[in-house]
C-alpha positions as CSV (number, residue, x, y, z in Angstrom):
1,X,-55.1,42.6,-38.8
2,X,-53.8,42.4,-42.5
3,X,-57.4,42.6,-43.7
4,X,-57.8,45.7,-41.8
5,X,-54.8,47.1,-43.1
6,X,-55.6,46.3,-46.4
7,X,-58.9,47.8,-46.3
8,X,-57.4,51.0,-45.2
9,X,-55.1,51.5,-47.7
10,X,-57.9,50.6,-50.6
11,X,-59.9,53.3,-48.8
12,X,-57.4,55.8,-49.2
13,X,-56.4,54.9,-53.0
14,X,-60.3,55.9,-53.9
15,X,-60.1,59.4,-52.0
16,X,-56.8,59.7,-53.5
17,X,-56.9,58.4,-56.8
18,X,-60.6,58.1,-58.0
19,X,-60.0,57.3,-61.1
20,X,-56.3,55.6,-61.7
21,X,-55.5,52.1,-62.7
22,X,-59.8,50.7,-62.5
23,X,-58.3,47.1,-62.3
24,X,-56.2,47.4,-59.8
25,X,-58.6,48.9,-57.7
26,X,-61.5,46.7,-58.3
27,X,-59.2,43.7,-57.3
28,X,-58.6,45.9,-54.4
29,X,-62.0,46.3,-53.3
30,X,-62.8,42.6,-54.1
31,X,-59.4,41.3,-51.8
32,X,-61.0,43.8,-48.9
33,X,-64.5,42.5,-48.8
34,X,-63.4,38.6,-49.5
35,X,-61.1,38.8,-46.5
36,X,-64.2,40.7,-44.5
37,X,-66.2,38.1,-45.3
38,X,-63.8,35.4,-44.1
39,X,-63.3,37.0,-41.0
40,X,-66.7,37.2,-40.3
41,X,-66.9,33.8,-41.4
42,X,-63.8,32.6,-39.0
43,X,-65.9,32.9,-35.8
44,X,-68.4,30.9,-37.1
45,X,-66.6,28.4,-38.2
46,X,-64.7,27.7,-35.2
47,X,-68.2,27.4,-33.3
48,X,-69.7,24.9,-34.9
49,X,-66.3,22.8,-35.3
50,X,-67.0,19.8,-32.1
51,X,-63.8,19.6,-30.2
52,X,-61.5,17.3,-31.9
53,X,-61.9,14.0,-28.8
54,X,-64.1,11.1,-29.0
55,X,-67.6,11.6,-29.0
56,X,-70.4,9.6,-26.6
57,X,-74.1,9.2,-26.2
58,X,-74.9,8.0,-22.7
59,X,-78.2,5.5,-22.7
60,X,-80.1,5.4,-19.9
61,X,-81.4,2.1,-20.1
62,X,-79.8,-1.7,-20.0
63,X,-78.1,-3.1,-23.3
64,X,-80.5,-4.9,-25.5
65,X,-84.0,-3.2,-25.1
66,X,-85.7,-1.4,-27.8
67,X,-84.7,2.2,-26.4
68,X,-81.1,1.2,-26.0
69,X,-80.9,-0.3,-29.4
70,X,-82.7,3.1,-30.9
71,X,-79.5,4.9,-29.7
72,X,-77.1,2.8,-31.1
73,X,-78.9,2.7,-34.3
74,X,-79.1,6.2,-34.2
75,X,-75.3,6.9,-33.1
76,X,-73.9,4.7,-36.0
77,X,-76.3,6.7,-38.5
78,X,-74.6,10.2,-37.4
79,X,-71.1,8.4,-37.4
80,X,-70.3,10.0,-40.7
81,X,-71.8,12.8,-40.3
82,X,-69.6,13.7,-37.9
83,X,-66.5,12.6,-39.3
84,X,-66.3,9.6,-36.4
85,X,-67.2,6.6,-34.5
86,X,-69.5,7.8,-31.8
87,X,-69.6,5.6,-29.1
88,X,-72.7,4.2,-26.4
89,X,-72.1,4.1,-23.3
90,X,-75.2,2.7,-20.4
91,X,-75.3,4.6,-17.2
92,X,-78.4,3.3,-16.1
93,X,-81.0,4.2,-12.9
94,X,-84.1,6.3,-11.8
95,X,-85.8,6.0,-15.7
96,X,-82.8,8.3,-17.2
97,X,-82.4,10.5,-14.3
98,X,-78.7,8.8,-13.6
99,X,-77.5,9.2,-16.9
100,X,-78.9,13.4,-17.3
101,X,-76.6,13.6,-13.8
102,X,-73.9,12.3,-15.3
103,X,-73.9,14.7,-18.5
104,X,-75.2,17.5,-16.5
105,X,-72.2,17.5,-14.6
106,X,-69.3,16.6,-17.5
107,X,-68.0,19.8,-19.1
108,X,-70.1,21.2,-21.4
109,X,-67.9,21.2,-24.4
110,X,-70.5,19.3,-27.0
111,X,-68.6,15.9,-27.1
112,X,-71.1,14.4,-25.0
113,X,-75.1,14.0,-24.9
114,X,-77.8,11.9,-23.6
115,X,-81.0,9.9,-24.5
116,X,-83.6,11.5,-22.9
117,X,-87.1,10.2,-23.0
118,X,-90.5,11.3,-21.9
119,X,-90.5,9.8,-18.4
120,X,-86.6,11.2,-17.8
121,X,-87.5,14.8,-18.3
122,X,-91.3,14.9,-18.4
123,X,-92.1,12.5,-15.6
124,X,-90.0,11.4,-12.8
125,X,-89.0,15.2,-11.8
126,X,-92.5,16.0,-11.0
127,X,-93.5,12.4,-8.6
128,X,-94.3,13.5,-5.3
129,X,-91.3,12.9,-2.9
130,X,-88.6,11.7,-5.2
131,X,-85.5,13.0,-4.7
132,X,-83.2,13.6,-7.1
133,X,-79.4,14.9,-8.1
134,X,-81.3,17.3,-10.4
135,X,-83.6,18.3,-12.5
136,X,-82.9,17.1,-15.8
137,X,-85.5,19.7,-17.4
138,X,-83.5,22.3,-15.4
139,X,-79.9,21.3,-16.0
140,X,-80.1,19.8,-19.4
141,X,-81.2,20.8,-22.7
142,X,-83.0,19.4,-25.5
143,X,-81.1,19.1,-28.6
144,X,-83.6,16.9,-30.9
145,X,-86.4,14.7,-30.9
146,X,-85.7,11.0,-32.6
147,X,-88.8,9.2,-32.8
148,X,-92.0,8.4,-31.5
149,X,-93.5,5.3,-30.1
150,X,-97.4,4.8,-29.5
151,X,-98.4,3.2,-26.2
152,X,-100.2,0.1,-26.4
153,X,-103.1,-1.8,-24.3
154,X,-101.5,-5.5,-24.3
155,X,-102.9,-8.7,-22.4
156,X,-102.2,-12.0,-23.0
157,X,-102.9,-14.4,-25.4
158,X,-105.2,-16.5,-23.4
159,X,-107.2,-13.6,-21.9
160,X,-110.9,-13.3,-22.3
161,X,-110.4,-9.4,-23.2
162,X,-111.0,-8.7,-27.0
163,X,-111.4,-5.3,-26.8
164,X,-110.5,-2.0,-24.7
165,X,-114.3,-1.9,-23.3
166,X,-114.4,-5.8,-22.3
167,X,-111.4,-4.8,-20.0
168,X,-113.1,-1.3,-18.5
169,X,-117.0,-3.3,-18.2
170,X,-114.4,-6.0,-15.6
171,X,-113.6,-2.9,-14.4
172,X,-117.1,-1.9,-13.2
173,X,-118.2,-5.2,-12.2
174,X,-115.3,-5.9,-10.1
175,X,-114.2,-2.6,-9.0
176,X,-110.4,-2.5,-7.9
177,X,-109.6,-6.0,-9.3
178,X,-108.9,-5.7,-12.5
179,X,-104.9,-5.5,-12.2
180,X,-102.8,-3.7,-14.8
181,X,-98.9,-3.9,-14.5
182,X,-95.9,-1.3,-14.8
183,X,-92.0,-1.4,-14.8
184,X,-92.3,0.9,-11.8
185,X,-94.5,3.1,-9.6
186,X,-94.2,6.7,-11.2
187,X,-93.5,5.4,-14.9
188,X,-94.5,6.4,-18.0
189,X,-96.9,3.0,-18.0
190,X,-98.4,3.5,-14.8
191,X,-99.0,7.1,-15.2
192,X,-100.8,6.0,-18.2
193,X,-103.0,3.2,-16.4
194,X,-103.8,6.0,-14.0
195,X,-105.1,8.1,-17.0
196,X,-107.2,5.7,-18.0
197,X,-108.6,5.3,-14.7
198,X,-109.3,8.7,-14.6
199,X,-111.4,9.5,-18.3
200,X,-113.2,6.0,-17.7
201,X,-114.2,6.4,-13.5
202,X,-113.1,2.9,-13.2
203,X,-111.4,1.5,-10.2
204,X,-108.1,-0.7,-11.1
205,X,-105.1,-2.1,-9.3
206,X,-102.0,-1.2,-10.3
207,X,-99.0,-3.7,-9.8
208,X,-95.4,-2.3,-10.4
209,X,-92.3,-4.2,-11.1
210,X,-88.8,-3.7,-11.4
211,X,-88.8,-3.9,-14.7
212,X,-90.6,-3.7,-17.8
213,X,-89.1,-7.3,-18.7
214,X,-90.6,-8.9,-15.8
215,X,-94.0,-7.4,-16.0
216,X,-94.5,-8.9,-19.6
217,X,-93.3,-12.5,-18.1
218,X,-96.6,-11.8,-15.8
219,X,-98.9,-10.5,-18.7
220,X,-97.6,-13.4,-20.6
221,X,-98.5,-16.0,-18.0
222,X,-101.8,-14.6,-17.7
223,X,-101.1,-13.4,-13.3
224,X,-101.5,-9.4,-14.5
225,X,-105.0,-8.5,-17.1
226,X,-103.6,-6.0,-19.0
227,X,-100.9,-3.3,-19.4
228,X,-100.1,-0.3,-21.1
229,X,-96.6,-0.2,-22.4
230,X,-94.2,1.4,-24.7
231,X,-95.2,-0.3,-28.2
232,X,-91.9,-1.3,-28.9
233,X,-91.2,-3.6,-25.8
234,X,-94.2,-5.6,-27.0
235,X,-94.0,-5.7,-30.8
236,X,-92.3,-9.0,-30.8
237,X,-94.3,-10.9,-28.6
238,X,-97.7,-9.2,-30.3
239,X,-96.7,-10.0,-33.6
240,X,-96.2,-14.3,-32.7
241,X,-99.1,-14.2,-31.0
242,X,-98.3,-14.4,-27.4
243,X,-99.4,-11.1,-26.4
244,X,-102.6,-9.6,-28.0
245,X,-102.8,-5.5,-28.8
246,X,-106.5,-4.4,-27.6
247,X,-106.0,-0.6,-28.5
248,X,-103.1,2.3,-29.0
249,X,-102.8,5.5,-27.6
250,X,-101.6,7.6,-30.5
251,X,-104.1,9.4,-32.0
252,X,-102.8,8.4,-35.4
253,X,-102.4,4.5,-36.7
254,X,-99.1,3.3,-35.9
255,X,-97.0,1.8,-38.8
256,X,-96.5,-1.5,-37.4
257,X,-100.1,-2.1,-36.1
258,X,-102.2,-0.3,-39.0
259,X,-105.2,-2.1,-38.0
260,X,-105.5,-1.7,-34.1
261,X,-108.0,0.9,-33.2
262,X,-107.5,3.6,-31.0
263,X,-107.8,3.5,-27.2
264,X,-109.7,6.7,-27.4
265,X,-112.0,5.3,-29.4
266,X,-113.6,3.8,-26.5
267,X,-112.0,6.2,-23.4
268,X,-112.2,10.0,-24.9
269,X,-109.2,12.1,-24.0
270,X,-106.9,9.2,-23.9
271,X,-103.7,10.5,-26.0
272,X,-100.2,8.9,-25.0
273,X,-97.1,9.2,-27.3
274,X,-94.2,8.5,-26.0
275,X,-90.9,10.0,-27.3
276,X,-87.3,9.5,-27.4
277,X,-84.9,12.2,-27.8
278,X,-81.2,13.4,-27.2
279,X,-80.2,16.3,-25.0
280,X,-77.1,17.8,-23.6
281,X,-75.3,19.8,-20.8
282,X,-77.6,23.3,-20.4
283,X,-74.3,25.2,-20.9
284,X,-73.7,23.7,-24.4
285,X,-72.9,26.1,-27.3
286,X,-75.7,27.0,-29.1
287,X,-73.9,26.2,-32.5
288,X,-72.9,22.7,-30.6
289,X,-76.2,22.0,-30.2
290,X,-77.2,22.9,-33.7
291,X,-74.3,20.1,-35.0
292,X,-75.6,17.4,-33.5
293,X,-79.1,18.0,-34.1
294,X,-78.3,18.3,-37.9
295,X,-76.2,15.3,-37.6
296,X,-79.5,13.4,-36.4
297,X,-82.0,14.8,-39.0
298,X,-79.9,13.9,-41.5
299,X,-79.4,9.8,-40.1
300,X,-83.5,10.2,-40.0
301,X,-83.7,10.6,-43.7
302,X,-82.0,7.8,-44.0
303,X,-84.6,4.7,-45.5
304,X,-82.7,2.1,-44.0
305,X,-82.3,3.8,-40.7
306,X,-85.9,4.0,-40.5
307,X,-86.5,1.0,-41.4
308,X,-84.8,0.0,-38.6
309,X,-86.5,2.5,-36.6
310,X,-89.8,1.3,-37.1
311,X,-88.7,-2.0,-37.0
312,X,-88.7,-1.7,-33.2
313,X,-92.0,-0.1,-32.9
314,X,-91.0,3.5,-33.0
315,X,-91.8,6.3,-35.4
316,X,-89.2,7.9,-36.7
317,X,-90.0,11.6,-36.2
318,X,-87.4,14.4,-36.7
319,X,-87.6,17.6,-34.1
320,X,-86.0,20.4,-34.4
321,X,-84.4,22.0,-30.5
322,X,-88.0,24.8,-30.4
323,X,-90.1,21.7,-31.7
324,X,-89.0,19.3,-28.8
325,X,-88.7,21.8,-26.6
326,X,-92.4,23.0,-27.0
327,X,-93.5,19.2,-26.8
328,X,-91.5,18.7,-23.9
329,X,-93.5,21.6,-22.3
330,X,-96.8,20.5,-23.0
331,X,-96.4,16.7,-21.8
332,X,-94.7,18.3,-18.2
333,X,-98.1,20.3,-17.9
334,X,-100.4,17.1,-19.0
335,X,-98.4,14.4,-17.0
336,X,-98.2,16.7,-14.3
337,X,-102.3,16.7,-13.8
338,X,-102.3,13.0,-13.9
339,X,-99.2,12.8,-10.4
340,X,-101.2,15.5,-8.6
341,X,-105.0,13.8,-9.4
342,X,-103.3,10.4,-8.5
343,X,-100.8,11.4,-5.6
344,X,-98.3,9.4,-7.6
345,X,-95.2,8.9,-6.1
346,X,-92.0,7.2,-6.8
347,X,-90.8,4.0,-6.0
């Protein structure tokens, strides 16, 4: 209101006196359009400000796996950024789907968000028959993309596979079984065994777990041939020896493998990258949003963070909200093919 008054009465001195005291009126003029600017500023400012109570980022997944320890890593890196501690806190069920429910339905007032991976948005909402509290691609909203992480073909140590085509020329011989394993029926890893299955016309078995723990214990005791899993569950036991990486399914060489060829060397069309982001409630503030999502590519420029990052398996890979929204898009229309070719359902 004093600006406005203010700018009035500087008005008036021009039409009045045009030409007295220059000065003055110059440091008129300049006090009017300073205070415009800061109350066009003071909107703003207030918008992109997050509430002043204790932020959280819900994890979908159990304490101690690679995913889970990506957003801890990632929530001590934005820490300072945003001026404090933000804590982890594990909701965990239907890959994700639990933990979107619980944000979708908080308040939408930018103190909370979610990791939110390919098979939480991309996946699960599209398996024939599920049923679910929502739709997390519906009722949420992507705020960045964090990293990538390649998907591997893994067997065990003591397997006579050496190579992506050994496995798929079982296949043939023995059609239907050759058994590859899963953390679940409708997953991101046995959506990817069925892709395979598809761009190869081979004939495989497909054995799902509850878990992606207790599927390795099988690959390692030699009961499953072969799996397709999330790079970063399996880095570990690939790198001592106990597990043996036949191929990966990122089109480019992955950081912590450089020298493992490409699955689609030998099946054409083969592309899986999986991806772990953060999203929010689909009523958050646009300037909300844009906070965090700074707050995160800043942590990812971080060397040490990365480091860490990649330590796991992942690669650490920035997205802006259009960026991961757009990727997001495309993987719903490509996994989607796979469910209705494969009349996947869930568990």
């Amino acid at each position: 209101m004093i600006v406005l008054v203010v700018c009035q009465f500087e008005k008036q001195v021009q039409r009045e006196q045009p030409m007295s005291k220059p000065i003055e009126r110059n440091r008129l003029t300049f006090a009017c359009a300073l205070g415009a600017m800061l109350m066009g500023a003071a909107p703003v400012l207030a918008q992109t400000a997050l509430p002043d109570r204790q932020l959280r980022i819900i994890s979908g997944f159990a304490p101690g796996g690679s995913s889970d320890t990506l957003t801890r890593i990632i929530a001590d890196a934005i820490s300072p950024t945003l001026g404090q501690r933000v804590l982890v806190e594990n909701r965990t069920g239907v890959n994700g789907v639990v933990t979107a429910a619980y944000v979708a339905q908080s308040p939408p007032d930018g103190t909370m968000i979610y990791q939110c991976s390919m098979s939480t948005l991309a996946i699960t909402p599209q398996l024939q028959g599920v049923a679910l509290p929502l739709d997390p691609g519906r009722d949420t909203t992507p705020i960045a993309n964090v990293a990538l992480s390649s998907y591997g073909l893994f067997v065990g140590a003591n397997s006579e596979y050496r190579t992506v085509a050994d496995v798929l020329a079982a296949a043939r011989a023995r059609p239907g079984q050759i058994t590859f394993a899963s953390p679940g029926a409708g997953s991101a890893q046995h959506l990817s065994g069925e892709l395979m299955k598809g761009l190869a016309n081979v004939d495989m078995a497909h054995v799902p777990y509850r878990g992606t723990a207790p599927a390795l214990l099988d690959l390692l005791a030699g009961r499953i041939d072969f799996m397709i899993g999330n790079l970063g569950d399996a880095t570990r036991q690939t790198q001592s020896g106990d597990l043996r990486l036949l191929g990966i399914g990122d089109p480019t060489r992955s950081p912590v493998f450089p020298d493992a060829p490409r699955i689609s060397d030998t099946v054409p069309g083969f592309n899986v990258t999986g991806w772990f982001g953060m999203c929010g409630h689909k009523d958050m503030p646009d300037a909300l949003r844009q906070v965090w999502a700074n707050a995160i590519g800043r942590a990812l420029e971080d060397a040490a963070v990365r480091q860490r990052l990649e330590g796991l398996g992942f690669t650490p890979h920035f997205e802006s909200t259009a960026d991961f929204t757009r990727r997001l898009e495309a993987d719903r229309r490509s996994w989607r093919e796979v469910i209705r070719a494969g009349n996947i359902a869930a568990n």
